[in-house]
C-alpha positions as CSV (number, residue, x, y, z in Angstrom):
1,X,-2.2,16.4,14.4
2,X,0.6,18.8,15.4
3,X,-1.1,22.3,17.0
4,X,0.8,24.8,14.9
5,X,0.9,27.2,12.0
6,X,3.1,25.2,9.4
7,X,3.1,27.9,6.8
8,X,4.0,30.4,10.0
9,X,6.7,28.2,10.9
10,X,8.3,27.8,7.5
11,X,8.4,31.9,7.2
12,X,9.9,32.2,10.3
13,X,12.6,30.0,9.7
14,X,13.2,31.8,6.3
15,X,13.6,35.0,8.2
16,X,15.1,33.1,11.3
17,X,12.7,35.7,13.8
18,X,12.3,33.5,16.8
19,X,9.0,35.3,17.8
20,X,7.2,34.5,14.5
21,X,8.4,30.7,15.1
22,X,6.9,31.2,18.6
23,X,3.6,32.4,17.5
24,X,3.0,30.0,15.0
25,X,3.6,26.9,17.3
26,X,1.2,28.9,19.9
27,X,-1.4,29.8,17.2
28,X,-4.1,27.0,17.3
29,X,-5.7,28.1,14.6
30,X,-3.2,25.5,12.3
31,X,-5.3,22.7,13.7
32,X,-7.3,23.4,10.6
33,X,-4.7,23.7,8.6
34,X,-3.1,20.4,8.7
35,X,-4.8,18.4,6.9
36,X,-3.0,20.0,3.5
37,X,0.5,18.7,5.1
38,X,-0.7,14.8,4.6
39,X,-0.2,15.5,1.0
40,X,3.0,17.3,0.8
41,X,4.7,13.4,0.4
42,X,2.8,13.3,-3.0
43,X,2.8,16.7,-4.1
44,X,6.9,16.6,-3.1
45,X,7.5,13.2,-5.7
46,X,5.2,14.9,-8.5
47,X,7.2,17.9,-8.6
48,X,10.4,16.5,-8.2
49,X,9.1,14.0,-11.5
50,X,8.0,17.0,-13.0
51,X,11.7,19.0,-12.5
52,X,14.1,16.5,-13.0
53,X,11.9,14.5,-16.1
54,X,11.8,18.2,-17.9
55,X,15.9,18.7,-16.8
56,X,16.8,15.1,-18.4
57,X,14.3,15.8,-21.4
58,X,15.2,19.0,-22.2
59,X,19.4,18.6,-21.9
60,X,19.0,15.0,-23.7
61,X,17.3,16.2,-26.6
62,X,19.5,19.6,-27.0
63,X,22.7,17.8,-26.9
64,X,20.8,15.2,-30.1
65,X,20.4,18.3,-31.5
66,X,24.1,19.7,-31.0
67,X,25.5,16.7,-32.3
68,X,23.3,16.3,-35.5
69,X,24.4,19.9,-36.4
70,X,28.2,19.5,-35.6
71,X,27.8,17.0,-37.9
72,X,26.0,18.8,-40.7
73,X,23.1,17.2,-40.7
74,X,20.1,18.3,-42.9
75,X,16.8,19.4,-41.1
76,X,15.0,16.6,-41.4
77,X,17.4,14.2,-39.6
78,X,17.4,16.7,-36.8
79,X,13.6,16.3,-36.6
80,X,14.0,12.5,-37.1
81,X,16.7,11.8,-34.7
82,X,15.0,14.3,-32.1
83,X,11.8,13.1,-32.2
84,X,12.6,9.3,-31.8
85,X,14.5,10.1,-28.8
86,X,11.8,12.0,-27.1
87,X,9.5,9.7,-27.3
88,X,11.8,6.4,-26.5
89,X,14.0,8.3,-24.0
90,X,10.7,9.6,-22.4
91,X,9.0,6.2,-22.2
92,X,12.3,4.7,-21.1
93,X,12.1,7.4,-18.4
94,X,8.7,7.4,-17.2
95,X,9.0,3.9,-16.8
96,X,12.1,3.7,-15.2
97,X,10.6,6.0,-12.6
98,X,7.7,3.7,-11.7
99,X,9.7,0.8,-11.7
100,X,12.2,2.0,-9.2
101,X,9.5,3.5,-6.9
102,X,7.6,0.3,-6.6
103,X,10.7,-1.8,-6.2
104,X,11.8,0.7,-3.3
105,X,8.6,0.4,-2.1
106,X,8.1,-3.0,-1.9
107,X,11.4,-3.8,-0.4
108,X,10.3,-1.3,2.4
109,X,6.9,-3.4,2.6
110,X,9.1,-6.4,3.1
111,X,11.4,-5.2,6.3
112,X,7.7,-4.1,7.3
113,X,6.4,-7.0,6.9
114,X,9.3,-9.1,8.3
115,X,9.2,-6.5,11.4
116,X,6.5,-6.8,12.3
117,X,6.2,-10.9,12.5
118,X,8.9,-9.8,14.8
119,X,7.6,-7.8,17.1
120,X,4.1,-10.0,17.2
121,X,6.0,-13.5,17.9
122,X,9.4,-12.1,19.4
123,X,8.7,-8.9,21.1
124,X,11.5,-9.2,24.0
125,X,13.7,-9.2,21.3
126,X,12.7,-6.3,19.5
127,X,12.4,-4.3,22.7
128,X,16.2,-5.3,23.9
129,X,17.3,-3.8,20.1
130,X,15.6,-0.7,20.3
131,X,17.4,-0.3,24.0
132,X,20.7,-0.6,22.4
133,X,20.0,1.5,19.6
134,X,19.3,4.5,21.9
135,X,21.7,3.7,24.3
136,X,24.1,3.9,21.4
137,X,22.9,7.5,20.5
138,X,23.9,8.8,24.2
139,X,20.7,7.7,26.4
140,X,21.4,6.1,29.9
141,X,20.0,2.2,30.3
142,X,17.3,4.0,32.2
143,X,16.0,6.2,30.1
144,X,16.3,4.2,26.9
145,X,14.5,1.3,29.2
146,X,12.1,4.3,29.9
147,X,11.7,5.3,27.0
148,X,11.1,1.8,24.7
149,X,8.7,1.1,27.8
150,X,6.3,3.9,26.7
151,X,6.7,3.0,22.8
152,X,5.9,-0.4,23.1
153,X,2.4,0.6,24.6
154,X,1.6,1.8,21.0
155,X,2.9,-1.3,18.5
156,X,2.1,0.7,15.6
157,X,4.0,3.9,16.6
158,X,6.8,1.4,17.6
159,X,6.9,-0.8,14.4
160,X,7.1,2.6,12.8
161,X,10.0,3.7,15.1
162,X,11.8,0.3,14.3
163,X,11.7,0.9,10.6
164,X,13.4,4.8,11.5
165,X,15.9,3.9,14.2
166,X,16.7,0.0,13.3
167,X,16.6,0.0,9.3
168,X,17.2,3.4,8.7
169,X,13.9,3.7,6.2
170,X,10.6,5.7,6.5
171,X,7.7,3.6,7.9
172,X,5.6,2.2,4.2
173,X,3.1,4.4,2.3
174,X,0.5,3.8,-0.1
175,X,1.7,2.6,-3.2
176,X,-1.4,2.6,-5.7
177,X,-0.2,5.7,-6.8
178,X,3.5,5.8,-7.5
179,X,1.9,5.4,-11.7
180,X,1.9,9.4,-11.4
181,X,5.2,10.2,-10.9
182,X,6.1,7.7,-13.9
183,X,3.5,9.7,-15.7
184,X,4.6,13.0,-14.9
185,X,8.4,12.2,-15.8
186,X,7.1,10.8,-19.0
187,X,5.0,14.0,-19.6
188,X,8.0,16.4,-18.3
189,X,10.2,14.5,-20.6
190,X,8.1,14.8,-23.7
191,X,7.3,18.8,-22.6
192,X,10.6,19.8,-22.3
193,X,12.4,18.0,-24.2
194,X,10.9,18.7,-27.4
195,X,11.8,22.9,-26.8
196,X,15.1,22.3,-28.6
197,X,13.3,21.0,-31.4
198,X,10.5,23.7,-31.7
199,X,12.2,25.8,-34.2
200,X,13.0,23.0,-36.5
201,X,9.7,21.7,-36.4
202,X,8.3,25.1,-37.1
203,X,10.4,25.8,-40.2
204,X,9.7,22.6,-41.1
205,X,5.7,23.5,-41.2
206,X,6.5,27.0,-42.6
207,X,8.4,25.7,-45.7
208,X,12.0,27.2,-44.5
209,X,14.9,26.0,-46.0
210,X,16.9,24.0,-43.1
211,X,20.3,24.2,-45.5
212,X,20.5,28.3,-45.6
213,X,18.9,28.8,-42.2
214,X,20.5,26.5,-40.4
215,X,22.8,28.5,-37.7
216,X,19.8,30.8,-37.5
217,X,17.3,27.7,-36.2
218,X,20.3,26.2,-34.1
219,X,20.8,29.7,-32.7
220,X,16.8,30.0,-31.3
221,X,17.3,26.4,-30.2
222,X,20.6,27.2,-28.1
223,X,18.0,30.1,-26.8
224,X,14.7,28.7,-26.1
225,X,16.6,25.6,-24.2
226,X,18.9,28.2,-22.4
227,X,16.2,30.2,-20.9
228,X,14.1,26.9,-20.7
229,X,16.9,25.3,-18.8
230,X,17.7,28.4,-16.7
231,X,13.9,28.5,-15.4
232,X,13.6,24.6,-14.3
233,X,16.9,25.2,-12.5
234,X,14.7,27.9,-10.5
235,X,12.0,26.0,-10.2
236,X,14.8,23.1,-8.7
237,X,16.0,25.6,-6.8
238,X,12.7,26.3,-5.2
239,X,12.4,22.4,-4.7
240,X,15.6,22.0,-3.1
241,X,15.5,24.8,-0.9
242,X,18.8,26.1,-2.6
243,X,19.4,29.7,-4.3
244,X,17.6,29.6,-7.2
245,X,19.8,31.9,-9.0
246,X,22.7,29.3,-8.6
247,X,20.7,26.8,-9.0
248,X,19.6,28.2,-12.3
249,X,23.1,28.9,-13.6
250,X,24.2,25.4,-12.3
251,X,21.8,23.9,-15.1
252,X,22.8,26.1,-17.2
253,X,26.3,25.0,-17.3
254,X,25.1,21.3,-17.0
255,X,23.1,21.4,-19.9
256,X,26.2,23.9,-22.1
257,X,28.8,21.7,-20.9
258,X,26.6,18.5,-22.3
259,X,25.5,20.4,-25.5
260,X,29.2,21.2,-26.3
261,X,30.4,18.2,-25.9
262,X,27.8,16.7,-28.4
263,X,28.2,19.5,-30.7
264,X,32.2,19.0,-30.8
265,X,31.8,14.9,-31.3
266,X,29.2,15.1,-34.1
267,X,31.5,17.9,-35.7
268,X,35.0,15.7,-35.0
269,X,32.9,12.6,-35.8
270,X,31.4,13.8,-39.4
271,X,35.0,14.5,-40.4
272,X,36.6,11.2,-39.3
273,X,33.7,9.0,-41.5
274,X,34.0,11.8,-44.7
């Protein structure tokens, strides 16, 4: 368990003051504080479901919604068309997510796996590869000699090392719960997505006519996804560490650029088949 502050250490890199870094990796106090940090690997793959299932949901379903209008489409096909895709696109989504996790993970399990036979029935072997490994990142034959020496007291901490420096993958973690981050990109999906389609489903309740009022409800649709769009491109930004008003304004343009070109097919489209 590392003997620092981590939330100390994070804001002092943010503000790059060397004595705040200082007293945070001093301050023994984060001793009881670690114990959150096991979690972050989880709490990172929800939130990044959560972002990027909202982002795909949200700019799909707008640019459905685009299209069916540059095509002059009544209300309820807008509905119709949006709707199916929510729900299929979101399914097709949330699955996909679990499915590529666990295959990921389960190739990893395999090298594991396949490691560590090696290490328990050829461990010479395994030793002389992690030597040249190091050697080829600059140590001497000494020190990487040295240095395997002391790893290979610990065959857990060196099976793990194997996996890092020899396959280039992070040592295996529990799998039983990769099912949330499918469920949370089908969730986002459906969440998101169906923000284009509020005001249309909402006229549809109130009794509006879709054929008068139809650049009015596409209007608040172009809105409510803007501003929707705008805020998950913050909240990526916050994810990734980037500038979250660039980050913002990045998905904005992705999702205008994708809308556009939907909205100028459906409209080029619905005059080719008149």
């Amino acid at each position: 368990m590392a003997s620092r502050d981590l939330k100390g250490a994070k804001a002092a890199y943010q503000a790059r003051d060397v004595e705040m870094a200082m007293k945070a990796h001093d301050d023994k106090r984060a001793l009881t504080e670690t114990a959150p940090e096991n979690h972050s690997t989880e709490a990172n793959g929800l939130i990044k479901s959560l972002v990027f299932g909202g982002l795909d949901g949200i700019i799909t379903t707008f640019a459905i919604v685009a299209a069916v209008n540059g095509a002059g489409m009544d209300l309820n096909t807008i509905i119709l068309m949006g709707v199916a895709n929510l729900i299929a696109d979101g399914i097709s989504m949330g699955l996909g997510d679990y499915i590529s996790s666990k295959a990921e993970a389960d190739a990893v399990l395999a090298e594991y796996a396949r490691e560590k036979w090696e290490l328990e029935n050829y461990p010479e072997g395994e030793y002389k590869e992690m030597i040249e490994i190091y050697e080829g990142k600059g140590l001497t034959t000494s020190d990487a000699n040295a240095f395997v020496d002391i790893m290979k007291r610990y065959p857990d901490f060196f099976l793990d090392r194997m996996m890092v420096d020899e396959l280039e993958v992070m040592p295996p973690e529990d799998t039983s719960d990769l099912w949330k981050e499918g469920l949370v990109t089908f969730l986002s999906f459906v969440v998101f997505g169906s923000v284009p389609l509020l005001a249309y489903i909402i006229a549809k309740l109130a009794g509006v006519d879709g054929e008068d009022d139809g650049d009015i409800l596409f209007g608040v649709s172009i809105a409510a996804t803007a501003v929707t769009m705008f805020m998950l491109g913050i909240v990526s930004g916050k994810f990734t560490k980037s500038n979250i008003w660039i980050s913002g304004a990045k998905m904005l343009l992705n999702g205008g650029l994708a809308a556009s070109a939907a909205f100028l097919i459906g409209m080029g489209l619905e005059e080719i088949l008149e």
